[in-house]
MARMAR-694413 format. One record per residue (C-alpha): x, y, z; residue number from 0; residue in one letter. Coordinates in nm, 4 decimals, padded with zeros to 6 digits. Example, Ala and Ser with C-alpha at 12.3 -4.5 7.8 and 13.67 -1.06 7.14 Angstrom:
MARMAR-694413
<<01.2300,-00.4500,00.7800>,0,A>;
<<01.3670,-00.1060,00.7140>,1,S>;
This chain:
MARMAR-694413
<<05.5445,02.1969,-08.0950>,0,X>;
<<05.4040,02.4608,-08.3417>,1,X>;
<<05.5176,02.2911,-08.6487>,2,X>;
<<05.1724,02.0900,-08.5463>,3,X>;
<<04.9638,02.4102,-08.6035>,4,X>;
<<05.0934,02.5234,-08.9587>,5,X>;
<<05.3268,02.7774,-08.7919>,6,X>;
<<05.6355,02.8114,-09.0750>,7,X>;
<<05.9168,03.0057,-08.8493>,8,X>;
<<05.9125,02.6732,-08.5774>,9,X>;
<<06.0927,02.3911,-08.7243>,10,X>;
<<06.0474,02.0404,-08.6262>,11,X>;
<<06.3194,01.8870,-08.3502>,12,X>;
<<06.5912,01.7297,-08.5435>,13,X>;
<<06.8841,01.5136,-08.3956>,14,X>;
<<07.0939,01.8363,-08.3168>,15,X>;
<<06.8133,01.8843,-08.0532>,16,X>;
<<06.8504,01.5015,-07.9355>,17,X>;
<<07.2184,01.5176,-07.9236>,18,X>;
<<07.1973,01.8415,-07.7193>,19,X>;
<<06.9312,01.6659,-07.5052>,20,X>;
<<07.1693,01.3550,-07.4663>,21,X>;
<<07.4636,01.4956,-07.3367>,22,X>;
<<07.2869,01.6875,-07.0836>,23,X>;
<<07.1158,01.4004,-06.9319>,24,X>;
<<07.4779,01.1974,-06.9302>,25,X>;
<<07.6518,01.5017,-06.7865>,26,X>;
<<07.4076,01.4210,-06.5066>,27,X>;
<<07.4362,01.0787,-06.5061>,28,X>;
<<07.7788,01.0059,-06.6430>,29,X>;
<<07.9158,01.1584,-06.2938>,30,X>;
<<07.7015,00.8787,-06.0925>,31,X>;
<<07.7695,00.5620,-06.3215>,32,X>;
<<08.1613,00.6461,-06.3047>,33,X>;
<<08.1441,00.6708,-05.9475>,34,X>;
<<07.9757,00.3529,-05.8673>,35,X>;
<<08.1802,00.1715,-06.1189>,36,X>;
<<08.4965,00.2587,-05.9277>,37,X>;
<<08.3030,00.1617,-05.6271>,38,X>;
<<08.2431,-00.1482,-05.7856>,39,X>;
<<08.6086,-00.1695,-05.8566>,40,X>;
<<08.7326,-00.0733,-05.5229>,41,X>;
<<08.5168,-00.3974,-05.3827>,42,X>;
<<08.6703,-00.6268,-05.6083>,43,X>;
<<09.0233,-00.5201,-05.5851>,44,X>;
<<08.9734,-00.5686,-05.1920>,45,X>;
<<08.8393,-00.8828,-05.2035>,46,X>;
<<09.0734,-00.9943,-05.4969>,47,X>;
<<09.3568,-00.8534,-05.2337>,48,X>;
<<09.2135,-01.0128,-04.9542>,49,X>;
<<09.2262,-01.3726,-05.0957>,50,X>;
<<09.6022,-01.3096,-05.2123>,51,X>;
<<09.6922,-01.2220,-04.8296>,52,X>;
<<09.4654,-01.0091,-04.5510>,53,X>;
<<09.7191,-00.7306,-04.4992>,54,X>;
<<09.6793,-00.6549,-04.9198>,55,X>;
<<09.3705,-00.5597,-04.8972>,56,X>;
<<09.5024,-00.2672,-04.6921>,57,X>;
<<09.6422,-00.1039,-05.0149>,58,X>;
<<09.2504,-00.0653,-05.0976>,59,X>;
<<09.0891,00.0024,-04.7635>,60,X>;
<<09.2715,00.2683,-04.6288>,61,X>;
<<09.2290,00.4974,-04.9390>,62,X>;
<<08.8784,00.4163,-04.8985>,63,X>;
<<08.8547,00.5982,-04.5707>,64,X>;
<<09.0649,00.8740,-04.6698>,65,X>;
<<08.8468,00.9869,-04.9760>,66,X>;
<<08.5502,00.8993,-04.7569>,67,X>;
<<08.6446,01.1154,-04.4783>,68,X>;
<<08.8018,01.3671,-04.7381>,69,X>;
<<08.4501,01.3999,-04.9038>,70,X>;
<<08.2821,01.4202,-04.5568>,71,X>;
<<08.5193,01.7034,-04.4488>,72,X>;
<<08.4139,01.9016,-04.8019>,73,X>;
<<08.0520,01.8565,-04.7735>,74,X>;
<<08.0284,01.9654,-04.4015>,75,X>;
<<08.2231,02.3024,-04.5853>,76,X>;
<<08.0029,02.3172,-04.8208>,77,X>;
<<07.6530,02.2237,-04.6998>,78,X>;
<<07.6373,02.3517,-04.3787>,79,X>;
<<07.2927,02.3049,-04.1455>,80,X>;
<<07.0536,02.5851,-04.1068>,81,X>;
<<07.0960,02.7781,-03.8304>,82,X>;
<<07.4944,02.6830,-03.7885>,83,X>;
């Protein structure tokens, strides 16, 4: 912001700084949009499954509750209550 006050050694942001900016903000969010298009995904393949026959849609659900109790199993690890 100095290159507002006649200051010569700041120089203005160029697109190096937006580009730097940018990937930071999709290394956030790139993590959360993959994740709930696989979600996505996972709810269409089931139901896709399901109308083909009911015990299809098996192939989908159970690896659903494996990564879902997988992930709950890490997190209790990893983020454990105060005072436990």
């Amino acid at each position: 912001m100095g290159y507002y006050y006649e200051q010569p050694e700041e120089r203005p942001p160029g697109c190096l700084d937006v580009l730097a900016l940018t990937r930071s903000m999709l290394a956030v969010i790139g993590v959360l949009v993959a994740a709930l298009i696989a979600v996505g995904a996972d709810i269409v393949a089931t139901f896709v499954l399901f109308g083909i026959h009911p015990a299809l849609s098996l192939v989908t659900i159970v690896p659903t509750l494996i990564a879902i109790w997988l992930y709950a199993r890490w997190e209790r690890r990893h983020f454990r209550p105060p005072g436990l």
